[in-house]
C-alpha positions in Angstrom: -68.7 -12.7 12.2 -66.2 -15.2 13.9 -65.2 -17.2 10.8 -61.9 -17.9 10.3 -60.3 -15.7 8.1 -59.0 -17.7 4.9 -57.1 -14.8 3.2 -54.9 -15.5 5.7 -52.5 -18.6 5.0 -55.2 -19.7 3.0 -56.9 -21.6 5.9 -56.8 -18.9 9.0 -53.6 -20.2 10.8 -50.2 -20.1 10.4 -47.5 -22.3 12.3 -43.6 -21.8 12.2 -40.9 -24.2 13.3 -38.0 -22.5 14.2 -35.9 -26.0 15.3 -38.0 -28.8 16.0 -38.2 -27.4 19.6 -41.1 -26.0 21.6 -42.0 -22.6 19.8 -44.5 -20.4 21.5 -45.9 -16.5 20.1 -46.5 -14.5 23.2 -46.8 -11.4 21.8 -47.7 -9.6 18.4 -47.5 -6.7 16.9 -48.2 -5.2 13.3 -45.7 -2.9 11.3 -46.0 -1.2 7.9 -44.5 -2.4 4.5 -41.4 0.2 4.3 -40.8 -1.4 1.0 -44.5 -1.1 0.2 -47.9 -1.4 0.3 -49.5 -3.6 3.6 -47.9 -4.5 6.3 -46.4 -7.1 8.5 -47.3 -9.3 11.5 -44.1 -9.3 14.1 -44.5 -12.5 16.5 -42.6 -12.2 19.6 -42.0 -15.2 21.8 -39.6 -18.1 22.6 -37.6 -21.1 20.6 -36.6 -23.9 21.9 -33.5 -24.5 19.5 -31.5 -27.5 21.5 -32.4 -29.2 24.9 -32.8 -26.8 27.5 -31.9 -23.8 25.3 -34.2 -21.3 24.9 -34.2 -18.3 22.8 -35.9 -15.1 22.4 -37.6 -15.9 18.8 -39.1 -13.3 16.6 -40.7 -13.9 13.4 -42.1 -11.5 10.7 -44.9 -12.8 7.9 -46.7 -10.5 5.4 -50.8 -9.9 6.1 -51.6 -13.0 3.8 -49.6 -15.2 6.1 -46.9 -15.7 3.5 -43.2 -15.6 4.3 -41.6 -12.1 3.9 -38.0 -12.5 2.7 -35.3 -10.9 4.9 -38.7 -9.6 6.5 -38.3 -7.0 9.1 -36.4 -7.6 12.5 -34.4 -10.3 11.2 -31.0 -10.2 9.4 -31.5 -13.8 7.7 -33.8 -14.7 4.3 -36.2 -16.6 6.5 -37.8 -13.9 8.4 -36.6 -15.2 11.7 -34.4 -13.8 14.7 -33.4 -15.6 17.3 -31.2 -14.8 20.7 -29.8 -15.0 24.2 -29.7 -11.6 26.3 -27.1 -11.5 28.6 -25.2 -14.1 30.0 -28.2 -16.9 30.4 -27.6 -20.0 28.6 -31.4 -20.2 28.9 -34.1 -17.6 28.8 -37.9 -18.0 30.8 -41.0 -18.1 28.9 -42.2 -15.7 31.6 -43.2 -12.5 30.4 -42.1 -11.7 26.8 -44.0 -8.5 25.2 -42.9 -6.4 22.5 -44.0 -2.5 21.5 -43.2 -0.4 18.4 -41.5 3.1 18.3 -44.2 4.6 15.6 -41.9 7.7 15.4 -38.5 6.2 15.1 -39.3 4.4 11.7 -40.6 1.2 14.0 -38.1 0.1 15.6 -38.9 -2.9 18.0 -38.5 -3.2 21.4 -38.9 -6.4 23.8 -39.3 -7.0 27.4 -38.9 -10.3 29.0 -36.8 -12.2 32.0 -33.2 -13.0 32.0 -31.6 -15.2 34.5 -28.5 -13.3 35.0 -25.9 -15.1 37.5 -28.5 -17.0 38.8 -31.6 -14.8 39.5 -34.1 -13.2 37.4 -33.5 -9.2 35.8 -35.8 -7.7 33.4 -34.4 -7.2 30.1 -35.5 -4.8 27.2 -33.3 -5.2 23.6 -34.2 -2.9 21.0 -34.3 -3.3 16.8 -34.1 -1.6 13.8 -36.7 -2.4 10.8 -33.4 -4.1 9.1 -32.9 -6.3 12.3 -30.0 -4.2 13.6 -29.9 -4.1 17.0 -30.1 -0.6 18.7 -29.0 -1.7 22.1 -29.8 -4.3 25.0 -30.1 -3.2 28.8 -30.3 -5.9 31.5 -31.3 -4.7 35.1 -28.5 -5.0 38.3 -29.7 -3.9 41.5 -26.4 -5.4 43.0 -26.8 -3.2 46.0 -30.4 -5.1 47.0 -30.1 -8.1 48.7 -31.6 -11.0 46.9 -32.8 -8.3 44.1 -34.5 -9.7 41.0 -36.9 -8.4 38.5 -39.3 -9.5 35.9 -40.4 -7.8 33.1 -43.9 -8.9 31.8 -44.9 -6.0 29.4 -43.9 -3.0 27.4 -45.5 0.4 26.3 -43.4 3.4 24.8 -45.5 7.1 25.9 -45.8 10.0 23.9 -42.2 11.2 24.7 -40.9 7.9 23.1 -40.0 6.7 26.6 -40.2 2.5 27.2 -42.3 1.9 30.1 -42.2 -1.9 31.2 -44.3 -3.6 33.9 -44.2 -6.7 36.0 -43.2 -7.7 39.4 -40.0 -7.3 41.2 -38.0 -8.0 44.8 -36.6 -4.7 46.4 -36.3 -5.4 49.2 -37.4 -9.3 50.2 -40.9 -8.7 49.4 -42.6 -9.0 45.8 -43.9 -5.9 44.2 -45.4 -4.5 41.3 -42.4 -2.8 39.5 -42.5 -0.1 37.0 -39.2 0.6 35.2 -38.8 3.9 32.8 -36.1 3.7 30.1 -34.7 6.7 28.0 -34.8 6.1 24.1 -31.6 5.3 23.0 -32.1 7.3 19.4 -33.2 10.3 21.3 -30.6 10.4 24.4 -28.1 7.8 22.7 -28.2 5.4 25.9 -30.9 2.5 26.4 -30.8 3.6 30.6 -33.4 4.0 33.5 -34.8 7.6 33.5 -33.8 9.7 36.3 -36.8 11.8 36.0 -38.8 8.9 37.0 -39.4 7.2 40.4 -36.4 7.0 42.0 -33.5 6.5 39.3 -36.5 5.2 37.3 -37.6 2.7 39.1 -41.3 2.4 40.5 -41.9 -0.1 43.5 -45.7 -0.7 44.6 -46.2 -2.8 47.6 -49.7 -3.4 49.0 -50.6 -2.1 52.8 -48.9 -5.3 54.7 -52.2 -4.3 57.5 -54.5 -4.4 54.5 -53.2 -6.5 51.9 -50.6 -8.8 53.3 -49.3 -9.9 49.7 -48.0 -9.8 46.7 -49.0 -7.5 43.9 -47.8 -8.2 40.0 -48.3 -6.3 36.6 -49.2 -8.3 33.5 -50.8 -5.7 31.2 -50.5 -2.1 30.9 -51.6 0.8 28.8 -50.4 4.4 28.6 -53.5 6.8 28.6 -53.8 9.5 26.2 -52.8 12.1 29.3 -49.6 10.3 29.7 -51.1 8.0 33.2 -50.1 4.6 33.0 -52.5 2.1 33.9 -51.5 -1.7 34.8 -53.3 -4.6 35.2 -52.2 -7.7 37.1 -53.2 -9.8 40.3 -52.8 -9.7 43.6 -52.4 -12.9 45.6 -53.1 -13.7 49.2 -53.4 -17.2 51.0 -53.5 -18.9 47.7 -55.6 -17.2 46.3 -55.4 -14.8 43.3 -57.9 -11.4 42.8 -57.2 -8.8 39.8 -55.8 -6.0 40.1 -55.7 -2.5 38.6 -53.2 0.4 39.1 -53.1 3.7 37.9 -50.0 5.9 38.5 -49.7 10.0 37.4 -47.5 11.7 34.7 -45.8 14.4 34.1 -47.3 17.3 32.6 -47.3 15.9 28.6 -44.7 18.3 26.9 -45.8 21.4 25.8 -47.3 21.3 21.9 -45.2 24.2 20.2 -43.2 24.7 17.1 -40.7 27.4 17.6 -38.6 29.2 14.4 -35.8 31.3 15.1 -35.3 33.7 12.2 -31.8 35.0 12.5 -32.4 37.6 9.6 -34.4 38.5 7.4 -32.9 41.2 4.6 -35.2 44.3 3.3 -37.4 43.5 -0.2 -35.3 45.3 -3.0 -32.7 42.6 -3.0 -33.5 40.3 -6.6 -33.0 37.1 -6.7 -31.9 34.7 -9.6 -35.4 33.2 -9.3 -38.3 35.8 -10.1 -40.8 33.0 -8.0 -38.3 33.4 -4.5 -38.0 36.8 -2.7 -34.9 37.0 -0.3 -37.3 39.5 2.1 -39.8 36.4 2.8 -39.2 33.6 4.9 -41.7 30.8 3.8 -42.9 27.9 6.4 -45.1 25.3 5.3 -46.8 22.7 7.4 -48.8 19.8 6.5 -51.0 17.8 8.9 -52.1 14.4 8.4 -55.2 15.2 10.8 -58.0 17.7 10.8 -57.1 20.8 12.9 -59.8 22.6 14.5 -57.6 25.3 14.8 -53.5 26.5 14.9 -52.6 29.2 16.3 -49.0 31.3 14.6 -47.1 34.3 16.4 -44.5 36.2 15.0 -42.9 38.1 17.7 -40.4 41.0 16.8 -39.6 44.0 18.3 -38.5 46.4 15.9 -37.1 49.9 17.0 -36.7 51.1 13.7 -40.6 51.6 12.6 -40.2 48.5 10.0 -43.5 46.0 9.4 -43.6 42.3 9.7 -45.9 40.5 7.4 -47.7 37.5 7.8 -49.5 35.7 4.2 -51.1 32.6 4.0 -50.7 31.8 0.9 -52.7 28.3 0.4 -54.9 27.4 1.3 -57.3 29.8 1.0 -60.7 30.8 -1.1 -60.1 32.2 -4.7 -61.2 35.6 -3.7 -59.0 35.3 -0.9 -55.6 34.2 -2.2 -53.1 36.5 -0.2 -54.1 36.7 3.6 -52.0 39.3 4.9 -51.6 40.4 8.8 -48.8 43.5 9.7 -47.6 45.0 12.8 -44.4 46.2 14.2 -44.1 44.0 17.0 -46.5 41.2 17.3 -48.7 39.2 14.8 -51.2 36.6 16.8 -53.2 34.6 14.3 -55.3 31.7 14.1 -56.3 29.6 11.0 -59.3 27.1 12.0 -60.8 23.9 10.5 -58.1 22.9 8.8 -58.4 19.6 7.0 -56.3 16.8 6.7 -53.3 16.3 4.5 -54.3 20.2 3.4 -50.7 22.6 3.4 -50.4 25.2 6.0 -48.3 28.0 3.7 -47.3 30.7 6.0 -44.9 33.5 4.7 -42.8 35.9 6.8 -42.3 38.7 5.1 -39.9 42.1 6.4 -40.7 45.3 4.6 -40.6 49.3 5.0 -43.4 51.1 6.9 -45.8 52.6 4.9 -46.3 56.5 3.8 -43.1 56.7 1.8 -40.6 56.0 4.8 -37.8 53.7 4.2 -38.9 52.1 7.2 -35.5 50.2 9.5 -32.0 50.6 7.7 -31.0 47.5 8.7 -31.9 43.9 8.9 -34.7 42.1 10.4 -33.2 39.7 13.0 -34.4 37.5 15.5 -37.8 36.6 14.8 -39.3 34.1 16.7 -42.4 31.9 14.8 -44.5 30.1 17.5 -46.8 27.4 16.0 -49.4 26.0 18.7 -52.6 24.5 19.6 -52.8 21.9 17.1 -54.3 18.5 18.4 -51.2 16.2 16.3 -47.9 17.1 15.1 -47.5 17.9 11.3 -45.8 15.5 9.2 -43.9 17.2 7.3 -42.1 21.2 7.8 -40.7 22.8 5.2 -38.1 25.9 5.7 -36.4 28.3 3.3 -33.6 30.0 4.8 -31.5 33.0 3.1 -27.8 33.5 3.5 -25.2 35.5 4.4 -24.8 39.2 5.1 -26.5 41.7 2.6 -24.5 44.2 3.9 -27.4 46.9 4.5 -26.6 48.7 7.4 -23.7 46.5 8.2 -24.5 44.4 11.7 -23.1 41.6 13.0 -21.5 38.8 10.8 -23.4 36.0 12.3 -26.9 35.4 12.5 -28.3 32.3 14.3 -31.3 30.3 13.2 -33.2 27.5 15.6 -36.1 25.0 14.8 -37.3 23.9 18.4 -39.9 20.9 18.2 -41.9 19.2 20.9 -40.4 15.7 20.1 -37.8 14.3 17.9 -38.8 13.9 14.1 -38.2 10.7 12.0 -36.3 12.0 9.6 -34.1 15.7 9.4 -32.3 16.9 6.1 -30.6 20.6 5.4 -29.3 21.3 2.3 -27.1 24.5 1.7 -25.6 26.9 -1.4 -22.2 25.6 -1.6 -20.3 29.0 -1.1 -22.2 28.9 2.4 -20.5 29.4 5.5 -22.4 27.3 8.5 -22.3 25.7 11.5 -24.9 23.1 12.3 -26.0 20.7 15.6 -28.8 19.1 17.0 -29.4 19.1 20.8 -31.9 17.0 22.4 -31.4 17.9 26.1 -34.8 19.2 26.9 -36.9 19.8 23.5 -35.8 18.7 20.1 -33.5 21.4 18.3 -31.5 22.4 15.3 -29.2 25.1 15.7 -27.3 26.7 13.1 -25.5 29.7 12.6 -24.4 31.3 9.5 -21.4 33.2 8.9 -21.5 33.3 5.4 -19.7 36.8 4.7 -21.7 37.7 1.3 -25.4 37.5 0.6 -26.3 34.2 -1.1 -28.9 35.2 -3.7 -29.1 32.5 -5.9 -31.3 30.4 -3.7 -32.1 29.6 -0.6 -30.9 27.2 1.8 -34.3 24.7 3.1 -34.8 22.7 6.1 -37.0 19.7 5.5 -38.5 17.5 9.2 -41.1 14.7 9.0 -42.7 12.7 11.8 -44.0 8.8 11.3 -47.6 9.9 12.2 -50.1 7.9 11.0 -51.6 10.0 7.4 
């Protein structure tokens, strides 16, 4: 209704000193409690700490307003973070924004102006939840005369790529300037993105027939197709009109789950545990949103006359328990309405072909699992993996395994049998992948070895 909200610092507002300077928020954004319940309020903005020295300032308080001990983004027990990037001794109250990473546990990223020996670069620093910093990149066009650059805000896109907006000088005339990072946890470098603009770097200057001025980006917003979309001003004899720009993406990346099964051994083979069969490869999915519908494949192309089996386990109606789906080559199946926070429990199974014929003598490798069509990414994946060589029909000695997944997870754990013999690695080059092989030279049938991914999607 417009009242002020008194829950909050018991009166609505909520002012910080940081050192009897000139303090000023110019940006906020909220983060979840990872210690708890609620969340926190990040303030992003500058400090005056002495005469003429600014700082970056960020500040963290609980939703109530109240202080939040060794809050998050800050390394002190007064919820406070304070610095210099680069070289300034002084940094410009011009610009400063700051955007979360929702799927790299929130870390923090800021945008702002630097004057770096003696002109103006856009600077983006980057921080973990516990206030460690992830890395800082300052721009250097050295090669422009008279080059400088401000940052005035910052978005991070599906692909976890920071996108920052403002105004720049790239060649003696001011432009709107887009700038494209890389995420430093994904490729390990805070660095422009050669896949965008040129060297990442977007330049838009009005028609100098049409619009003889300057054009500048203060707000921007990535669209749920991946276009960005900046707002800003355009000036002209003194004058100042708004202005909105909308530039294309690439095609999003494609929404697919991919298993590689490097073997799977024929039933008959017991197991310490009566509840786990070595001949079944279970993969269980939860979503935190409703699915109208996901879409599995099991492609295998078996010479030997052997079935694949697909099961959903659970959910499913009473009567109902054990959906099953065989063929030799190619299972295509689609499970609809799926509700949220509801477990996906799909089952892989290898067995002999049916009228009393032993079916393939030898293993079932190389399967490939395709998960698709779902509207969000599950947040959480669960994999049982068996081990080692069964010896029936002999074969090769290794056998390779992938998980391939449209972006990076938050979190990745394996856990193994310790007689096991493998070799693990994660790539991240184009899509998200573990890799492992397994050259373990006797069949591991105590228990299985699992594969456990989660995302930071909202539940």
């Amino acid at each position: 209704d417009g009242s002020l909200d008194t829950s909050f610092d018991s009166d609505g507002y909520k002012t910080v000193d940081f050192a009897a300077g000139t303090d000023v928020a110019k940006s906020l954004v909220c983060s979840p409690n990872q210690a708890g319940e609620g969340y926190f309020i990040i303030a992003v903005g500058y400090a005056g700490i002495e005469e003429d020295d600014n700082q970056v300032a960020v500040f963290a308080c609980k939703e109530d307003g109240t202080l939040a001990p060794a809050g998050p983004y800050s390394t002190g027990s007064d919820s406070k973070l304070t610095f210099r990037p680069g070289n300034t001794t002084s940094i410009s109250h011009t610009g400063l924004d700051c955007a979360l990473d929702e799927s790299s546990n929130y870390d923090l990223y800021i945008t702002g102006l630097t004057d770096n020996n003696s002109r103006p670069h856009i600077f983006v620093r980057g921080y973990q939840y516990n206030g460690s910093l992830i890395q800082q990149f300052i721009s250097d066009r050295s090669g422009v005369t008279d080059n400088w650059d401000i940052g005035r805000t910052i978005r991070i896109n599906a692909q976890r790529k920071i996108i920052v907006a403002g105004e720049g000088n790239p060649e003696n005339s001011s432009t709107l300037t887009l700038l494209r990072l890389l995420n430093p946890t994904i490729s390990g470098y805070l660095t422009p993105d050669p896949a965008f603009g040129t060297n990442g770097w977007v330049f838009t200057a009005p028609d100098p027939m049409l619009y003889p001025g300057h054009i500048c980006g203060t707000g921007m917003t990535v669209m749920s197709d991946g276009r960005i979309l900046v707002s800003g001003y355009y000036s002209k004899d003194g004058r100042d009109w708004l202005a909105l720009v909308r530039y294309l993406s690439e095609p999003p990346p494609l929404k697919e789950i991919t298993i590689k099964i490097g073997l799977l051994p024929l039933p008959g083979i017991s197991p310490i545990s009566s509840r786990l069969n070595p001949s079944e490869y279970p993969i269980q999915l939860r979503f935190a949103e409703q699915q109208s519908k996901v879409n599995v494949k099991v492609n295998w192309d078996d010479k030997d006359g052997a079935l694949l089996r697909l099961q959903r386990r659970w959910p499913a109606p009473d009567t109902e328990e054990r959906l099953e789906t065989e063929a030799a080559k190619t299972i295509n199946v689609t499970y609809q309405d799926i509700a949220a926070n509801e477990d996906i429990y799909l089952v892989v199974k290898h067995q002999p072909a049916f009228g009393g014929q032993p079916g393939s003598q030898y293993h079932a490798r190389d399967i490939v699992v395709t998960i698709s069509e779902y509207t969000s990414v599950p947040y959480g994946l669960h994999l049982q993996i068996w081990l080692g060589d069964p010896g029936i029909g002999g074969g090769p000695n290794t056998f390779t395994h992938e998980l391939i997944l449209p972006i990076a997870p938050s979190n990745f754990s394996s856990e193994y049998p310790h007689s096991a013999v493998v070799s693990e690695k994660i790539l991240t080059e184009e899509n998200w992948t573990w890799h492992m092989e397994d050259s373990t030279p006797t069949f591991i049938s105590d228990y299985p070895a699992t594969v456990d991914v989660y995302f930071d999607v909202k539940r």
